[in-house]
N, C-alpha and C positions, 0 to 999 in steps of 0.2 A: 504494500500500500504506500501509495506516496506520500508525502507531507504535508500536500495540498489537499489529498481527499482523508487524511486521519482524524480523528475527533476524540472528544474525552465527555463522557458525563455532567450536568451541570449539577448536580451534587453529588461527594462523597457516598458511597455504601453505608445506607444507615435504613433503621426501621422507621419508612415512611407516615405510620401512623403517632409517632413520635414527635415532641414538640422539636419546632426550628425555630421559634421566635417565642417571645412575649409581648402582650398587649395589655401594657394595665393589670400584669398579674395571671390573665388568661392566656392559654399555651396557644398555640397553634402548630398546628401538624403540616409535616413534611409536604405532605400530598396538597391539604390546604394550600400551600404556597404553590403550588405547581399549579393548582387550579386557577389561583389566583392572577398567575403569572401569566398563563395561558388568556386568559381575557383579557389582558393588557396589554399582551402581544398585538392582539386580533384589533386593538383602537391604535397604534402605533401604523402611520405610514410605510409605504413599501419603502420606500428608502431611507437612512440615517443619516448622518446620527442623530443621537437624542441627548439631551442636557438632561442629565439629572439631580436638580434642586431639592428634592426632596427630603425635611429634616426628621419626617417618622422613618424613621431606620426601616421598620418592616417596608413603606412604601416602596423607602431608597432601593432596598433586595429586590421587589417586588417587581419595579420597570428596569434595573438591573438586567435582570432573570429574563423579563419580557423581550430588552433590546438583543441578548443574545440569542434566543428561540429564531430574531428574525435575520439576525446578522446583522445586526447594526453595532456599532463601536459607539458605547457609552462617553460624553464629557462633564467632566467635573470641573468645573470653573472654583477660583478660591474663595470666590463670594457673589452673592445675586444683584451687586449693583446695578443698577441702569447703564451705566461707559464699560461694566466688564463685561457683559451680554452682547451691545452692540457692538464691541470690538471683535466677541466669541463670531456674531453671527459675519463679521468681515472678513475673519479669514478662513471659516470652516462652510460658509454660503447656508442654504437653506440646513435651517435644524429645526427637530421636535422637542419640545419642552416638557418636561415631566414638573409639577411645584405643587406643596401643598402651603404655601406660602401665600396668603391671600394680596401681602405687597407686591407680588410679581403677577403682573398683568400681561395681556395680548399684546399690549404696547408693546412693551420688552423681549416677548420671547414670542412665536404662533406654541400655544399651547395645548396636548392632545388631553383630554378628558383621563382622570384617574377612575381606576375601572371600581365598581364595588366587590363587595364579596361574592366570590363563584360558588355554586355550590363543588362541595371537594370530590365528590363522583365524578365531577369532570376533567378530574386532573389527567391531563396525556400519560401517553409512555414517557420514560427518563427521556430529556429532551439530548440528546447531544451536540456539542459547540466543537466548529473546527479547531485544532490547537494552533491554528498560524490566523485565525480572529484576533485584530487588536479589540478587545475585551473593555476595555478602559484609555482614556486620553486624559489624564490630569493635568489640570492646569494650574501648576503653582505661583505663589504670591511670589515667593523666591525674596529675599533679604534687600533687594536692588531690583528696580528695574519692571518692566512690562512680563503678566505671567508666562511663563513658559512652558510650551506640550511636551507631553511624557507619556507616550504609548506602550500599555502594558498589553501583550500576548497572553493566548488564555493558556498554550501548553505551559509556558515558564512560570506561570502565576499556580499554575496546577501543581506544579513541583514544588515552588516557592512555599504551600502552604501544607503541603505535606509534610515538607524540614520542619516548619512551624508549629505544626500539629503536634508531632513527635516530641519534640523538646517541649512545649506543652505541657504534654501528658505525663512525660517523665518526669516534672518539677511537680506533677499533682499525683505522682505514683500509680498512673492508671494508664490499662492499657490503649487508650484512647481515651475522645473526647466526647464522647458518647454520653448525655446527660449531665454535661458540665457546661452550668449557664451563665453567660457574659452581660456583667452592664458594661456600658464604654460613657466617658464624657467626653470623647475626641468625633468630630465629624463623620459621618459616613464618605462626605466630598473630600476627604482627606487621606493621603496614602495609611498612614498609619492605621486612620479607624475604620479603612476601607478593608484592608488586611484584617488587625485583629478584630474584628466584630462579624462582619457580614462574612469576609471570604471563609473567618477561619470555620463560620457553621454550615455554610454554604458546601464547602472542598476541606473541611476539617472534622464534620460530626458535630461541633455543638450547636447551641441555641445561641440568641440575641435576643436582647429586651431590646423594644422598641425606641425607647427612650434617647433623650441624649442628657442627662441632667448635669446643671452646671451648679448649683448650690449645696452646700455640703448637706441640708433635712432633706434636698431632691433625691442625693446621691444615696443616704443612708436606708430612704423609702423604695428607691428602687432593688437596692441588693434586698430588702430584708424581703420583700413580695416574690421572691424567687425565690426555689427550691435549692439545697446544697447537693453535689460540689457548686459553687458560686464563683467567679471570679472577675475582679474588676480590673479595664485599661483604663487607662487616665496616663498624664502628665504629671511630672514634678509641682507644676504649679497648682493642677486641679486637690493634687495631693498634700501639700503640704497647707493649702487653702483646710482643706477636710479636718489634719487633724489639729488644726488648731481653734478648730470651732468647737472642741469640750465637751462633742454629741458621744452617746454611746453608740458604740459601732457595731453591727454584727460581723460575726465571723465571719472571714472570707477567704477562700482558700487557695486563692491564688492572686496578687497582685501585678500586673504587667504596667510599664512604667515606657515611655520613650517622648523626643523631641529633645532633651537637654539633659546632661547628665547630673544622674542625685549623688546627693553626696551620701556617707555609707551613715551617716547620723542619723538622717533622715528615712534611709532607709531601716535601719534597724529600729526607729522608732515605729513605724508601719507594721514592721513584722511584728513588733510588740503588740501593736495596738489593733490587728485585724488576727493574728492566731495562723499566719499563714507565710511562706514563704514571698518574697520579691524579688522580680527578675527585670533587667532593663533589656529593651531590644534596638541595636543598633543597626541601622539602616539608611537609605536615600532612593529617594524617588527614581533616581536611575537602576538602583540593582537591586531596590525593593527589602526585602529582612535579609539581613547579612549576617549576625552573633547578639548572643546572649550573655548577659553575667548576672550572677546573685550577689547583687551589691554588698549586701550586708558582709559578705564571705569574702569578697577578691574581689580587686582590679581589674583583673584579667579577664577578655573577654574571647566566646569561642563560638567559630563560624557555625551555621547551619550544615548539616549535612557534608556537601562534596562540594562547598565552598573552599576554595584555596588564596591566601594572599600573598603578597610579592612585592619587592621593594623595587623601583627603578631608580634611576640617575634621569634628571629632566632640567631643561635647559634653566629654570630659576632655584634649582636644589634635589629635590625626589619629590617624587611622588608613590600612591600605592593602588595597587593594580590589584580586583577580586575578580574570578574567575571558577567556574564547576558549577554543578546543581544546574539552577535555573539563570543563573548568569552564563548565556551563550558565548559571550564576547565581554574580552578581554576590558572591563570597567573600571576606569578611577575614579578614585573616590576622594572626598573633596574634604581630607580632614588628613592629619597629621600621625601616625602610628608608630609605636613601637613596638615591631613583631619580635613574638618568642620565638614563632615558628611558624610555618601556613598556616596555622590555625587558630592560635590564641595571637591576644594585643592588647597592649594597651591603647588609649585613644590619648591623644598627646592634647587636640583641639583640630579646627578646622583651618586649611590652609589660607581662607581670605580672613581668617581671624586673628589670624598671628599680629601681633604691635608689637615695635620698636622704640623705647625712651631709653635715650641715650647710652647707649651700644646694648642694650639691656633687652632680651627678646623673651615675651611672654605670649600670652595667648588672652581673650576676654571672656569665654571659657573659664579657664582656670580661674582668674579672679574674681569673674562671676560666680564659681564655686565655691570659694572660701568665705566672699560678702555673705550669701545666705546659709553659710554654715556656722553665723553668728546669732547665737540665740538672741533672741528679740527682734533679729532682722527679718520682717514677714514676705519681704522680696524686696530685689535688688537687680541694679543690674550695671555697670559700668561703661563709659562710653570715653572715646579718646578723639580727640579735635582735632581741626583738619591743622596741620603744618602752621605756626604763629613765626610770626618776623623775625622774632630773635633767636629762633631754634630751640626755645625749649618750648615742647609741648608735654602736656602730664594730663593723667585721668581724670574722671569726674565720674563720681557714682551718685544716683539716683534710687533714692530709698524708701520702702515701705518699711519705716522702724519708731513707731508710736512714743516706743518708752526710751527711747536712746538718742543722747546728744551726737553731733557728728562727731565731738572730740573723745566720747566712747569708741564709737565708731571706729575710728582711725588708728584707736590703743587695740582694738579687738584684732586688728589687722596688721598690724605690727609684725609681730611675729610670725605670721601666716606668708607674706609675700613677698620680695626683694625692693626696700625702702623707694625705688624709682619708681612703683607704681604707684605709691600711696597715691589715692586721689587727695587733688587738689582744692576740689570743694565736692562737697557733699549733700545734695540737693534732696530735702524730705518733702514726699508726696502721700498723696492717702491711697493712691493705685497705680500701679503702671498700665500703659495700652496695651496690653496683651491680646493676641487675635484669640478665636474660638479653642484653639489649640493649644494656646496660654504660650506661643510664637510672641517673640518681641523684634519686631525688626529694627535694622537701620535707621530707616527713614522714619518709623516713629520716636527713635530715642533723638533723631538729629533735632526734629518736630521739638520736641520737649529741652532740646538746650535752646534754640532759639528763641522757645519763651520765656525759661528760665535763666538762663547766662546771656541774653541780647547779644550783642556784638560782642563778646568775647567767646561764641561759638561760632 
């Protein structure tokens, strides 16, 4: 068979009468969703693609599911602005719009009807998707700059979430993921929450709550309405937001962690405070889940599966190159490493993140990890100014820290990072912009010296 006419399953081997999602506490079954999917196919245009806005997760799976039944390549734009749409629909030409977003109008997007509930007698046979389907198009916000497309293949995502699966189940002691149910706070339009939420119950065996809750009574209402094993994605931020809110928590027996590295404080606090291990997953919209580490345990992080990495010599220093599994082609990766071996590393920071005060090379990364590893600091985040007249230029952190002077601040830090970082000033706010992903970019911290530091950013 060739590669053009091979195909794979749109879900994983699981008992179809089996919950695949949660709604509100109410399960929904495998088959359900095929039903479902299947009538949402049948309102979807002969041709694609289709914008998937949708923020009920089940929905999100739901015309997912649908655009591949038709062969259509799903896009996820970073956000439903009005200029990110009309830009989508300039370079991608006619699209269908999936939204349960009552802000997103026909203006904005031609929108196809969200289908209701099928009955589940109707559910087809296992639908099959070619593996050379671009499956998915993300469009990220990216730290700089106009989003940019990231087409995910459905055989390498097939693999991708198998590694994923696997390592999983072996951190939850089971032979699979078979009735172990996921809440996520991370977007479904997002690689991350794209993967561990939807893909991994879709091509992994478990379930998904619907939901996406961002407030820590949202987050704690939604694990406890589920059945155990439990396990919740989120970010550092959504996390350390949680346990600082003083709520009692239900057990949870697996927490998965990605977008910014925790520190092992934080982690080991979580484990204390949920009864369950913590794993971060490191990854990039180019080569998708790459390694895992048990924070709380080691540094050391260890690829998926038949992932292998590699050090090169490149014309501004090295770079690092991951390759095996579902990484076809030879991918670098846009962060900083120090390999033990192919398979474990440490992550040093990312390569456009590196800073230089005077001869002195750090990363904002690493200082950003030590800022919020200072008790009372509820977030932080450090920013370096563009090149000043007289050659010296120095830090500036920006802080969520209620109970703490900056000349605390600066003493807490001391000892932590090489005296040329010490920021310079110290700017206390009551939030940072963080996007849905609890993502800070660039352009918002630049945003916030301009208001705060005027002309001396």
């Amino acid at each position: 068979m060739s590669l053009s006419s091979a195909t794979l399953p749109l879900l994983a081997p699981r008992d179809l009468e089996a919950p695949i999602a949660w709604r509100s506490g109410a399960p929904v079954s495998a088959r359900q969703f095929l039903a479902d999917a299947a009538a949402q196919a049948e309102a979807l245009p002969a041709q694609g693609p289709v914008v998937n806005l949708c923020r009920d997760r089940y929905r999100f799976a739901v015309g997912l599911a649908a655009a591949l039944m038709r062969g259509h390549t799903s896009l996820f734009p970073p956000n439903p602005m009005p200029e990110t749409l009309a830009r989508l629909r300039q370079q991608h030409g006619p699209v269908a719009g999936l939204s349960d977003d009552p802000a997103v109008t026909a203006e904005h997007l031609p929108l196809v009807p969200l289908a209701g509930a099928a009955d589940a007698a109707s559910a087809p046979p296992m639908p099959q998707v070619s593996v050379a389907l671009a499956a998915a198009c993300l469009l990220t916000s990216g730290s700089t700059g106009a989003p940019q497309p990231h087409a995910k293949v459905w055989g390498p995502l097939v693999r991708n979430l198998g590694a994923a699966a696997e390592r999983v189940a072996e951190m939850l002691g089971r032979p699979g993921l078979a009735g172990v149910n996921i809440v996520a706070t991370v977007p479904p339009q997002h690689m991350y929450g794209f993967e561990s939420s939807v893909l991994l119950a879709l091509l992994g065996g478990a379930a998904f709550d619907a939901g996406r809750p961002f407030y820590p009574a949202d987050i704690v209402e939604s694990l406890q309405r589920l059945p155990r094993p439990r396990a919740l994605v989120t970010t550092p931020f959504h996390l350390k937001t949680l346990l600082l809110a003083g709520l009692a928590l239900p057990a949870v027996d697996l927490v998965v962690s990605a977008t910014a590295p925790l520190s092992p404080q934080l982690a080991q606090q979580a484990e204390r405070a949920f009864g369950g291990p913590l794993i971060e997953i490191y990854g990039c919209t180019e080569a998708g889940q790459v390694a895992t580490r048990r924070t709380a345990e080691s540094e050391l992080w260890l690829t998926f599966g038949e992932l292998r990495l590699r050090r090169e010599e490149a014309a501004d220093g090295e770079r690092f190159i991951v390759q095996g599994g579902h990484v076809t082609e030879p991918t670098p990766l846009a962060d900083v490493l120090q390999l033990q071996d192919e398979r474990r590393f440490r992550l040093l920071g990312r390569a456009n993140d590196l800073i230089h005060v005077a001869g002195k090379r750090s990363s904002l990364s690493h200082l950003n990890y030590h800022l919020n590893s200072i008790e009372g600091v509820d977030d932080g985040a450090f920013w370096l100014p563009e090149e000043v007249a007289d050659g010296v230029v120095r830090t500036v952190a920006f802080v969520v820290a209620p109970g703490l002077s900056a000349q605390q601040i600066v003493a807490a830090l001391r000892p932590r990072i090489e005296p040329v970082f010490l920021p310079r000033r110290i700017v206390h706010l009551d939030a940072l912009p963080r996007e849905a992903t609890g993502k800070l970019t660039a352009g918002a911290l630049r945003a916030l010296a301009q208001v705060h530091l005027g002309a001396t950013a």
